[in-house]
N, C-alpha and C positions, 0 to 999 in steps of 0.2 A: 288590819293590813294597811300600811303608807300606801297614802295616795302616790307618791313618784318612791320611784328606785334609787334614782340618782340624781347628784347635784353639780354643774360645772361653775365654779366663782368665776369672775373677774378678779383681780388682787388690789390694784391701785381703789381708794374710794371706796372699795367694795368690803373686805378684809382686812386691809390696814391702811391705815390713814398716814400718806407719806408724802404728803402735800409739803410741808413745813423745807425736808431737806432738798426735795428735789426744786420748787422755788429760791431757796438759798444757793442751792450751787448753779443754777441757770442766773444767776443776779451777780454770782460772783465772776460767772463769764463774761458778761455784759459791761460790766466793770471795766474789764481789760480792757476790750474795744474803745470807751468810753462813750456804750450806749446806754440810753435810759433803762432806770429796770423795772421789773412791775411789781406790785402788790402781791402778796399771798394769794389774795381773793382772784385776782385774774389771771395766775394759774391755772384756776380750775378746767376753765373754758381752755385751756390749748395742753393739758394731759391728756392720754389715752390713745397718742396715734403713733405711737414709737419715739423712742430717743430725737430723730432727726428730725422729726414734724414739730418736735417742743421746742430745738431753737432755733429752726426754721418761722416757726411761729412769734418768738419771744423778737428778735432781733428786726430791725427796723424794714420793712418792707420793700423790695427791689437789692435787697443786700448782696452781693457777690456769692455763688456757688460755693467760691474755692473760702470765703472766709468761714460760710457755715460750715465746711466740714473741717476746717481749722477750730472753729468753734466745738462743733461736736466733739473733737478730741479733746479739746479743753474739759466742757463738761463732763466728760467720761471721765477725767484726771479730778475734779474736784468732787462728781458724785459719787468716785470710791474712797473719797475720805468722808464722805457725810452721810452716805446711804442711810445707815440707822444710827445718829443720834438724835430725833424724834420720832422717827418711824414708829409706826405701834399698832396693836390690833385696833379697832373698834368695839366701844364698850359693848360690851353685853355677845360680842363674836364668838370668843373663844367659850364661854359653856355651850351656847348653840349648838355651833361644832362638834361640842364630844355628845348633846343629846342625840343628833343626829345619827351618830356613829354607833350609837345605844341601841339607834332603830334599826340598824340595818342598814342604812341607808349610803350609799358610797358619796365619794366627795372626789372634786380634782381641781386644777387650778387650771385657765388659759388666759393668758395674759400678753398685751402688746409690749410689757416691758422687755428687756433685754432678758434672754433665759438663766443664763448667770446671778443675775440683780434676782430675778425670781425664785430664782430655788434657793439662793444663800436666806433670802429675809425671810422664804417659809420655813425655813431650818433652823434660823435663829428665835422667830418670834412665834412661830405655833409649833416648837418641837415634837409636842404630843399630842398631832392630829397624825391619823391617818388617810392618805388621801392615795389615789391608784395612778392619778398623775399628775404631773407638774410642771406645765410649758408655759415659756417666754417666747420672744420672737426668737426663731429660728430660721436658720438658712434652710434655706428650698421649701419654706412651709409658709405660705400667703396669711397673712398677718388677718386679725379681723377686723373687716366685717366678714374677710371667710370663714364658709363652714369649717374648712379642713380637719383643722385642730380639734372642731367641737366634735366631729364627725370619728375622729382618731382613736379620742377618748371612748367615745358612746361603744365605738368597739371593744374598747381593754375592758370598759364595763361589762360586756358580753348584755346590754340592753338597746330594748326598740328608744329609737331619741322621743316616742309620747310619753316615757317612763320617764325620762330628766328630763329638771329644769334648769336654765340658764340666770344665775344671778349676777346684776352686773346694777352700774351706776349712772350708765351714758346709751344714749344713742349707741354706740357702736354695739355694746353689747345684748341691746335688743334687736337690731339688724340681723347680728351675730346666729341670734335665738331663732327668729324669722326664717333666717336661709338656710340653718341646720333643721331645723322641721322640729324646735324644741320649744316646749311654753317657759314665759319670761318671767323673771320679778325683776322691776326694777325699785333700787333701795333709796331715799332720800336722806340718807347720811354724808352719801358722799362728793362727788365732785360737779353733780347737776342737778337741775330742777325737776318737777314733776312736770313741768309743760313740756319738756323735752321726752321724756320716758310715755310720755301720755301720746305725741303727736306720735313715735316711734314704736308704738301699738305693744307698748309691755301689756302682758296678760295679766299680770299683781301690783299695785306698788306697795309697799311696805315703808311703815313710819322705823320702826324698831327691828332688830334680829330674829325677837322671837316670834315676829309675822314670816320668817323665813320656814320657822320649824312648822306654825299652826298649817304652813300652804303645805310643804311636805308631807306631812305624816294627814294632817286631815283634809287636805283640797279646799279649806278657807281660812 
């Protein structure tokens, strides 16, 4: 018998590794302005809080209101030409995935991206998962660190939230796990460290995917 029932990802870091387009097209807004742009690597640190907090983040400090949301529409125009041409699972994700699926075990996505951006690159790049649900940031549904969303799912699951876990890559998404009342893994693949998932009381970390299936189905 699996230890857990169910499983809620994170997408960004966690799922697919979409670091490369979404820093390409926040540099090619930057550009415009003719602000500085950053590295791939310092990315990492200002994904996962929504569209508006990445180039609220990326663009120079004390910036004008009205130019970030001129900006954000920029981005929006250059991240639907780039969405996925590097975007892509995380190796060793997608067998995971269908093992899991093998077990019984339910899957779903919540995600601070845009719900659009989320459900097109789950439909493009893991067509043949099954998963019960699939949210982006939505209107009138509080973004995470709230429960809402996780809390949403747990019901379509028809499970108590100590039966799922919460896998995610950041601070936000063991907060996430914390306030939903769900145990956490956080993954070191993705877009943060283990000091961060460690201070933020993940319950797992995981070097690899298949510590995602061994904590599933056997509780270590």
């Amino acid at each position: 018998m699996n230890k857990y029932k169910g499983i809620i990802f994170d997408l960004d870091g966690t799922l697919l590794d979409t670091l490369s387009d979404l820093a390409n097209s926040v540099n090619e807004v930057l550009a415009v302005y003719g602000y500085p742009t950053h590295t791939k690597e310092a990315y990492r640190l200002k994904i996962g809080r929504g569209f508006r907090n990445l180039i609220e983040q990326s663009m120079p400090e004390n910036t004008d209101t009205a130019i970030i949301e001129a900006g954000l529409q920029r981005f929006l125009e250059a991240y639907d030409r780039n969405y996925c041409k590097e975007t892509k699972p995380y190796e060793g994700i997608v067998p995971v995935l269908r093992a899991l699926r093998r077990n019984g075990i339910l899957l779903a996505v919540n995600s601070n991206k845009r719900d659009d951006y989320t459900r097109q690159l789950i439909k493009l790049l893991l067509p043949d998962i099954e998963f019960v649900a699939i949210y982006g940031e939505r209107e009138g549904v509080a973004k995470k660190p709230d429960p809402q969303a996780a809390w949403e799912i747990a019901k379509q699951m028809a499970l108590d939230t100590k039966d799922i876990l919460y896998v995610g890559d950041s601070k936000t998404d063991m907060v996430t796990a914390t306030n939903a009342g769900m145990n956490s893994i956080g993954v070191l693949w993705g877009f943060r460290d283990e000091k961060e998932l460690d201070e933020h009381k993940a319950t797992y970390i995981v070097k690899r995917p298949q510590g995602i299936y061994n904590i599933a189905v056997f509780g270590s």
